[in-house]
C-alpha positions in Angstrom: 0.0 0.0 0.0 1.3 3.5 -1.3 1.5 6.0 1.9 1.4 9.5 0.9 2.4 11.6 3.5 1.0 15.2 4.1 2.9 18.0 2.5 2.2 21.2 0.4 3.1 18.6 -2.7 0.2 16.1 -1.8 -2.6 16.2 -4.5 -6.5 14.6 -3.7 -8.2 13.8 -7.3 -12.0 14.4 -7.5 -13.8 11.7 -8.9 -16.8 13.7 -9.7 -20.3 11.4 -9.0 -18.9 7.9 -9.0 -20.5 5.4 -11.3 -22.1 8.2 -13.3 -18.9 9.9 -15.0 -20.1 9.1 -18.8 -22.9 11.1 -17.5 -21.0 14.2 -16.1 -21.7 16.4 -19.5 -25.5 16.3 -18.9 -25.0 16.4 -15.2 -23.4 19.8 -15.4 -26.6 21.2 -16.9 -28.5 21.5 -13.9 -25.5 22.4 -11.9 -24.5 25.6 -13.6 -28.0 26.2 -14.2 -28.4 26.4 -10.5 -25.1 27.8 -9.9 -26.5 31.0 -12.0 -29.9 30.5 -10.3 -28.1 30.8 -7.1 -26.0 34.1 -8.0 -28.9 35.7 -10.3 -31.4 34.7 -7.1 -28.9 35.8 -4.5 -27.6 38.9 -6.1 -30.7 40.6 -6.6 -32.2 40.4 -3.1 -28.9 41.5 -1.9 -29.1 44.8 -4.3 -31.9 45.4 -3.3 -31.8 45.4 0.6 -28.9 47.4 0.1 -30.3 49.8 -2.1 -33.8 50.3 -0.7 -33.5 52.2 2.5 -37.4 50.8 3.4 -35.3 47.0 3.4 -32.7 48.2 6.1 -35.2 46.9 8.9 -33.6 44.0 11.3 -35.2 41.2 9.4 -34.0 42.2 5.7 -30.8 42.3 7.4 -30.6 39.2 8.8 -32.1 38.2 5.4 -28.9 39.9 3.4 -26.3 38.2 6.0 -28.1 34.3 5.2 -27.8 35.1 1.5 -24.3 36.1 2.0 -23.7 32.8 3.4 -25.4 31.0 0.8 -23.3 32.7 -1.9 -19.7 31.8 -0.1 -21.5 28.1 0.1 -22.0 28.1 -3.7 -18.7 29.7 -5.0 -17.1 27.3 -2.6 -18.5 24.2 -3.9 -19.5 25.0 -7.8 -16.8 26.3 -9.4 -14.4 23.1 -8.7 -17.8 20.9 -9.0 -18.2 22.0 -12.7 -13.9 21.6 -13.3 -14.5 17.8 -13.7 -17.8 18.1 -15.8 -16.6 20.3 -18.1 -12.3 19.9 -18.9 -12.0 17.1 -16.7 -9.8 18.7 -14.2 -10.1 16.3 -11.3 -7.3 17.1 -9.0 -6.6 19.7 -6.0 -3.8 20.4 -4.1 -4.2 19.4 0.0 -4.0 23.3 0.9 -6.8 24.0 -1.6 -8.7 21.0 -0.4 -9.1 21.9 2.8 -9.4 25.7 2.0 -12.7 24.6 0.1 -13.2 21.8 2.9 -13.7 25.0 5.7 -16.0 27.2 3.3 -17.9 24.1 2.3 -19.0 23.4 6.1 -18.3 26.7 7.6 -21.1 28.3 5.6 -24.0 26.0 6.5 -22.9 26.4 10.1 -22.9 30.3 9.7 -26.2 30.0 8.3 -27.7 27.9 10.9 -26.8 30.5 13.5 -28.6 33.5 11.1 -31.6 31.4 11.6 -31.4 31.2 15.0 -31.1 35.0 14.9 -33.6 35.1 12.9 -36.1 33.0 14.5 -34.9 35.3 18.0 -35.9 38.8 15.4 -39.5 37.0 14.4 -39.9 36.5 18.1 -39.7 39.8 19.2 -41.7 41.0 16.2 -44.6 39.1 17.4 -44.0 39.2 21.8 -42.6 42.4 21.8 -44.1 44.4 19.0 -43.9 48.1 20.2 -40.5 47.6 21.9 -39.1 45.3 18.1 -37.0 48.5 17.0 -35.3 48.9 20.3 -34.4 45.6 21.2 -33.5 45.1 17.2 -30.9 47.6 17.0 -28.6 47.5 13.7 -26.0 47.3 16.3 -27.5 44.5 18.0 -27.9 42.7 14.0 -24.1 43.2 13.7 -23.3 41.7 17.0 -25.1 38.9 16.2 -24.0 38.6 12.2 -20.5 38.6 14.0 -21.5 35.7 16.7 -22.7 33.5 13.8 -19.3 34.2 11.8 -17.4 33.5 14.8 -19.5 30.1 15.6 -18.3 28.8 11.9 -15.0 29.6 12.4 -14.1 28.2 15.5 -16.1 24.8 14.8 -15.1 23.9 11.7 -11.3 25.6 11.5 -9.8 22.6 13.4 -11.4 20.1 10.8 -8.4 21.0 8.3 -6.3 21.6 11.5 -6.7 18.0 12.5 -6.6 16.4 9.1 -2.9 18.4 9.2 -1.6 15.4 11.5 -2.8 12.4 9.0 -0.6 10.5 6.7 -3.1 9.3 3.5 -2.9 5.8 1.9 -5.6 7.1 -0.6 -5.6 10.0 -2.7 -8.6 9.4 -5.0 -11.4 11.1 -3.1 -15.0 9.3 -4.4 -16.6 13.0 -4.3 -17.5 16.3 -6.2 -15.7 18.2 -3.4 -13.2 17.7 -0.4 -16.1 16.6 2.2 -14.5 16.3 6.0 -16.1 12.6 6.1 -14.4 11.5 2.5 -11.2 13.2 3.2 -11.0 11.1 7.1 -11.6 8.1 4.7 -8.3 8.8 2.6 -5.9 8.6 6.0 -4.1 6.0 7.1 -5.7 4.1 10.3 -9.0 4.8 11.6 -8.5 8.6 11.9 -11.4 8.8 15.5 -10.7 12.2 16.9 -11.3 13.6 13.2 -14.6 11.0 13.0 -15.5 12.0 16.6 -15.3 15.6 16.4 -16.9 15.7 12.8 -19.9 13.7 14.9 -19.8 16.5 17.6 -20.1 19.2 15.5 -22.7 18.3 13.7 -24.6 17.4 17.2 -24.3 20.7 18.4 -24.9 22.4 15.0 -28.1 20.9 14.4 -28.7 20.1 17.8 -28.7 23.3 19.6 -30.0 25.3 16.9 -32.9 23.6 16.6 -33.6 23.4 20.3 -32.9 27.5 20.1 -35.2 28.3 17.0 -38.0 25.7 18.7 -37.7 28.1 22.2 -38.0 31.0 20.1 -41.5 29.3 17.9 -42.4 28.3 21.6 -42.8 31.9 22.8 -44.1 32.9 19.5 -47.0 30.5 19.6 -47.8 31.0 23.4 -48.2 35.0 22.2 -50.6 34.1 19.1 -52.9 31.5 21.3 -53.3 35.0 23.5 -54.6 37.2 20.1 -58.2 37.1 20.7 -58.2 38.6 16.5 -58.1 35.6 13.9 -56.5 38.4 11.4 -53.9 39.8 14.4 -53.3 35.3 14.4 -52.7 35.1 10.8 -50.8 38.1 10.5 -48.4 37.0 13.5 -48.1 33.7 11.8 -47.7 35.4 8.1 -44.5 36.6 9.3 -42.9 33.7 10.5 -44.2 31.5 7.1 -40.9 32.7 5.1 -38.5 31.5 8.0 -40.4 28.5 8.7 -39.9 27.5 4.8 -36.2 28.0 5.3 -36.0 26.1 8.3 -37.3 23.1 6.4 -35.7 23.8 3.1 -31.8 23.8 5.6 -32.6 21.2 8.1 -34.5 18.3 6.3 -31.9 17.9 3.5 -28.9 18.0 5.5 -30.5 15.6 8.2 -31.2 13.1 5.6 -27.9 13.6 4.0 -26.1 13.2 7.5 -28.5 9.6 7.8 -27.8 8.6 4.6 -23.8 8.8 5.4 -24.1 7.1 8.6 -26.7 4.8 8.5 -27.7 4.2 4.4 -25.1 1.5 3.8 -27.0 0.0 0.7 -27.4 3.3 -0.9 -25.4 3.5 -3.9 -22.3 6.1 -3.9 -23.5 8.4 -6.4 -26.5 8.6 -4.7 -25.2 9.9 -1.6 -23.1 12.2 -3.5 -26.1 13.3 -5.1 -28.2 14.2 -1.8 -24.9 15.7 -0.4 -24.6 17.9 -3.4 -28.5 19.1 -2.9 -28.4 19.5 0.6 -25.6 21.8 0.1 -27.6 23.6 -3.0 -30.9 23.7 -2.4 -30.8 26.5 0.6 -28.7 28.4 -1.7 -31.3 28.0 -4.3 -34.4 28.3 -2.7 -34.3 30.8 0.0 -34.3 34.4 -2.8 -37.1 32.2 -3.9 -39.0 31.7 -0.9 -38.4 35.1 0.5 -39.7 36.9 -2.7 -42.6 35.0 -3.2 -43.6 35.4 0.6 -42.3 38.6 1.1 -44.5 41.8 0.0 -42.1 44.5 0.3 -39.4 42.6 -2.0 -42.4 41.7 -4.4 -43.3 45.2 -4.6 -39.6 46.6 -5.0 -38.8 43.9 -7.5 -42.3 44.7 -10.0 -41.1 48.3 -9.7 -37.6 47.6 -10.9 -39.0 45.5 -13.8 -41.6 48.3 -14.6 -38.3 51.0 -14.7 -36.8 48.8 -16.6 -38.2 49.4 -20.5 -38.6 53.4 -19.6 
């Protein structure tokens, strides 16, 4: 057995999806056409909540901060994604593979904690209504922009730290992109404090979150049982309907994903690089999406952008 050992010379190839590469052509159509989905989607909101002073409120915020995420998540993954599809470039240099490796998984992290910020701005909305502007300072969005920033870095920066101490036996990585799990599968031995804190993060990623944003729907639905109004309740509830979309568009996808890794032994490979691929994706793709369709102000600022347009 060949043992490569770790230096700035060692070089992971990328398989692309296995089993499927006489397919990879016709696979990178709906890859880059969500790749420009995701920047065309993306870019827009962000322009607009940046260019509309009526979109500067707490939630747009919050809103431009997720997206900002989403876009670091896409550039991360896409571009090298596409490299195999389209001139069959398949390898990367260790250094860039775990550069991509900490974008890759420090962005969904980052965007977990925006929705926990976000579920704690719908909360106040709706339980604290006249006091919302105070509590929701633009200071108070920064802090908390800076708390989820700071939460993806010091997770997922000693993934690449600890994968620093391996020695690799493999070098052919069965993936689209250096995923911590496939790369721990490359080393030498049986790699367990990279398997074990790869486990733990995504315990208390998922874990606490969701226990944080279902606190925060907890308060929220104790203050709409107390609205004696059924349009007050479905106004309270209207604003939460975007979030709520996102929650299940990030969560859902990424807890199958993880259970398909773990636990989906007779799945085939491409498969699971397939859901890990969408899982990654479909936040990225969705969320402009979702928020533009359920939220009136953007609706209203992007029909009167389209209606400047021809004059």
């Amino acid at each position: 057995m060949l043992i490569f050992n770790h230096s700035s010379f060692l070089t992971f190839t990328l398989t692309g999806i296995p089993g499927l590469e006489s397919q990879h052509l016709w696979l990178s159509l709906p890859f880059s056409s969500m790749f420009l989905a995701i920047l065309v989607g993306n870019g827009a909101i962000l322009f607009l909540v940046a260019t509309e002073p009526t979109l500067h409120s707490p939630m747009y915020l919050f809103l431009a901060l997720l997206l900002v995420a989403d876009l670091i998540s896409a550039l991360a993954l896409l571009p090298k994604l596409l490299c195999p599809f389209w001139f069959n470039d398949r390898d990367i240099t260790a250094k860039a593979c775990f550069i991509q490796m900490f974008f890759i998984h420090g962005a969904p992290v980052v965007r977990s904690a925006l929705l926990v910020a976000m579920a704690f701005d719908r909360c106040m909305a709706v339980c604290e209504p006249l006091r919302y502007n105070t509590i929701l300072s633009h200071s108070l969005v920064g802090r908390l922009g800076l708390v989820a920033l700071a939460k993806g870095v010091i997770l997922i920066l000693p993934m690449p730290l600890l994968l620093q101490r391996l020695t690799f036996c493999h070098v052919v990585i069965p993936h689209t992109y250096c995923d911590h799990m496939a790369v721990v599968t490359m080393a030498c031995g049986h790699a367990i404090p990279n398997r074990i804190y790869g486990l733990f993060v995504i315990l208390l990623v998922v874990g606490l979150d969701l226990l944080l944003i279902g606190f925060s729907y907890g308060l929220i639905l104790q203050a709409v049982v107390r609205l004696n109004s059924q349009e007050a309740t479905c106004k309270a509830l209207n604003t939460c309907s975007a979030h709520l979309f996102v929650i299940l568009v990030t969560y859902v996808p990424a807890l199958f994903s993880s259970l398909t890794h773990r636990i989906g032994h007779n799945i085939p490979s491409h498969a699971y690089v397939l859901l890990a691929n969408l899982h990654l994706l479909l936040p990225s793709v969705l969320n402009p999406i979702i928020y533009g369709i359920k939220m009136k102000e953007i609706r209203h600022r992007v029909a009167k952008c389209l209606c400047r347009g021809p004059a």
